[in-house]
KEDREN-407473 format. One record per residue (C-alpha): residue number from 1; z, y, x; chain; residue in one letter. Coordinates in Angstrom, 3 decimals, m for minus. Layout:
BEGIN
NUM	Z	Y	X	A	A
...
This chain:
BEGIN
1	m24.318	m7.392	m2.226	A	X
2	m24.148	m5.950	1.551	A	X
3	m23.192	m2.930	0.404	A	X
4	m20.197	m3.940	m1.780	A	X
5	m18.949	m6.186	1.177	A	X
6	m19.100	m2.896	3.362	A	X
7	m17.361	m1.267	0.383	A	X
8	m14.707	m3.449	0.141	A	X
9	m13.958	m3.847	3.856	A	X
10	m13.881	0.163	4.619	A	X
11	m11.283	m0.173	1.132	A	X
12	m9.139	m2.905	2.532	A	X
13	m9.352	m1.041	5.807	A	X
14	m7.956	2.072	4.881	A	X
15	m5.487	0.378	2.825	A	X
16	m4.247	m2.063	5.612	A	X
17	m3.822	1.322	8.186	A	X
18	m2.078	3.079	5.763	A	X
19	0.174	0.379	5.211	A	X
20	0.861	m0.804	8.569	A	X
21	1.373	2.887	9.444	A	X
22	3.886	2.908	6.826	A	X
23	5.496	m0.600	7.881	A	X
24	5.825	0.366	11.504	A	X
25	7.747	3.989	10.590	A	X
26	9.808	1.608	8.277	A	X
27	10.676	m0.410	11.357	A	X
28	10.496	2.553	14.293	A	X
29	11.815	5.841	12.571	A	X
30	14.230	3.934	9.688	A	X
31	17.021	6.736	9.579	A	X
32	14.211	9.335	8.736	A	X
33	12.544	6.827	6.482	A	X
34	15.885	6.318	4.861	A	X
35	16.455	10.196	4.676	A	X
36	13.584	10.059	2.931	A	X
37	13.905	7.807	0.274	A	X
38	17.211	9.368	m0.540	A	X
39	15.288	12.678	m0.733	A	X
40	12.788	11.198	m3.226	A	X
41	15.784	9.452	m4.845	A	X
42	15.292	5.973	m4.303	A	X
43	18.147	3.971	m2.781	A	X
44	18.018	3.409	1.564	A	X
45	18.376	0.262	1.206	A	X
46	14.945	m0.507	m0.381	A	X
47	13.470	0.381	3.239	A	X
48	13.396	m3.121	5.250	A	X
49	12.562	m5.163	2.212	A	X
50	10.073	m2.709	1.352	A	X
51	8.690	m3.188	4.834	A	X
52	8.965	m7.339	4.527	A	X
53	6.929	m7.011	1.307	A	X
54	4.103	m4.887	2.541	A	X
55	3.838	m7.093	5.343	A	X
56	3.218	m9.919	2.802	A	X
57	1.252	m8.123	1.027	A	X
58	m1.434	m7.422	3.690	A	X
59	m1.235	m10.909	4.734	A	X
60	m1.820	m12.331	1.197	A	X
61	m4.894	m9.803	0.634	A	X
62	m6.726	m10.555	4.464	A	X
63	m5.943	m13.732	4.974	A	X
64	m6.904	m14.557	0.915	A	X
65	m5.473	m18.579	0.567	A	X
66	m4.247	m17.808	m2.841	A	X
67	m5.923	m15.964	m5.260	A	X
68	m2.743	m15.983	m7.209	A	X
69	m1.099	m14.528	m4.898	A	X
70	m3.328	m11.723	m4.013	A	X
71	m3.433	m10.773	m6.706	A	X
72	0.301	m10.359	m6.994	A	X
73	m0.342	m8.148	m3.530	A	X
74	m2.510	m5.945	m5.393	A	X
75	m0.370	m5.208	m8.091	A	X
76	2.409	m4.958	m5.476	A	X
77	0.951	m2.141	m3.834	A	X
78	m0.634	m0.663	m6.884	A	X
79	3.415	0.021	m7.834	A	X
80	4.272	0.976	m4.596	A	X
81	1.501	3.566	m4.220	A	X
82	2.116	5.203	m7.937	A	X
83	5.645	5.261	m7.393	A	X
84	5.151	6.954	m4.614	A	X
85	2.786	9.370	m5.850	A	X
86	5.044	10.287	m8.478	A	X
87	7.986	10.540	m6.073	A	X
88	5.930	12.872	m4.115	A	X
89	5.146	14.856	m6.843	A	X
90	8.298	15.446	m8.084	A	X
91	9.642	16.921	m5.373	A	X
92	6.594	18.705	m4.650	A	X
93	6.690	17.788	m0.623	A	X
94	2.951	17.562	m0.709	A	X
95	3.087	13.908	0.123	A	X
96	1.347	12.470	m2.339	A	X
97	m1.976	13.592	m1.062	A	X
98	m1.458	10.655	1.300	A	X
99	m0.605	8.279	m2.029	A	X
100	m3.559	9.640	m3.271	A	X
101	m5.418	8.394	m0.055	A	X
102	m3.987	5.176	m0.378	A	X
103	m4.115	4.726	m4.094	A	X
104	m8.097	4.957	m3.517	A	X
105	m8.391	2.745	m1.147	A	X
106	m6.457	0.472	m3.095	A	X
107	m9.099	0.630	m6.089	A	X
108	m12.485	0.082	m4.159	A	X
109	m10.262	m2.701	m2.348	A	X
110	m9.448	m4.518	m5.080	A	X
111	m12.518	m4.086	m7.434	A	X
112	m15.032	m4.483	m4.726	A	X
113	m13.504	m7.950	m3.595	A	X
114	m13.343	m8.928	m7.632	A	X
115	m17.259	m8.416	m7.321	A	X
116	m17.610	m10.264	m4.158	A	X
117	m15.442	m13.209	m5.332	A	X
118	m17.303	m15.946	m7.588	A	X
């Protein structure tokens, strides 16, 4: 049982740095981030409320008072990260080694805490 809390920790770990790495360039560097998204050819406008819902997200998964609704942050990012691996892909920029990062983190995250939780 240690060893699946570590597990899911160094999972929701990884995943929280990658997001708030990604929420802060939403917030710091938005014209590039914006650039960006129009390059993988998703509308600019997606970028703040993308940031809100990460935000959200994270705060729904580490501060866990709904199980509803962390689950609903799971499958948030779960979209988030494929789209963006697919995005990636497409345009063959060589991000989506990073989604890739982040999509496995995401998956010992979520399945390790669905062992931990009764």
């Amino acid at each position: 049982m240690k060893s699946i809390k570590i597990l899911y920790w160094v999972g929701t770990g990884l995943l929280t740095a990658i997001m708030i790495f990604s929420i802060q360039m939403y917030f710091i560097n938005t014209e590039s981030i914006k650039a960006t998204f129009i390059g993988l050819g998703y509308p600019s406008y997606l970028v703040y409320p993308l940031a809100v819902a990460k935000t959200l997200g994270l705060i729904a998964i580490l501060l866990n008072f709904s199980k509803t609704l962390k689950e609903w942050a799971y499958a948030g990012f779960f979209f988030d990260i494929v789209l963006a691996f697919i995005a990636h892909l497409m345009i063959e920029d060589g991000g989506y080694l990073f989604s890739l990062v982040a999509f496995v983190a995401l998956i010992i995250s979520y399945f390790a805490g669905k062992k931990l939780r009764p």
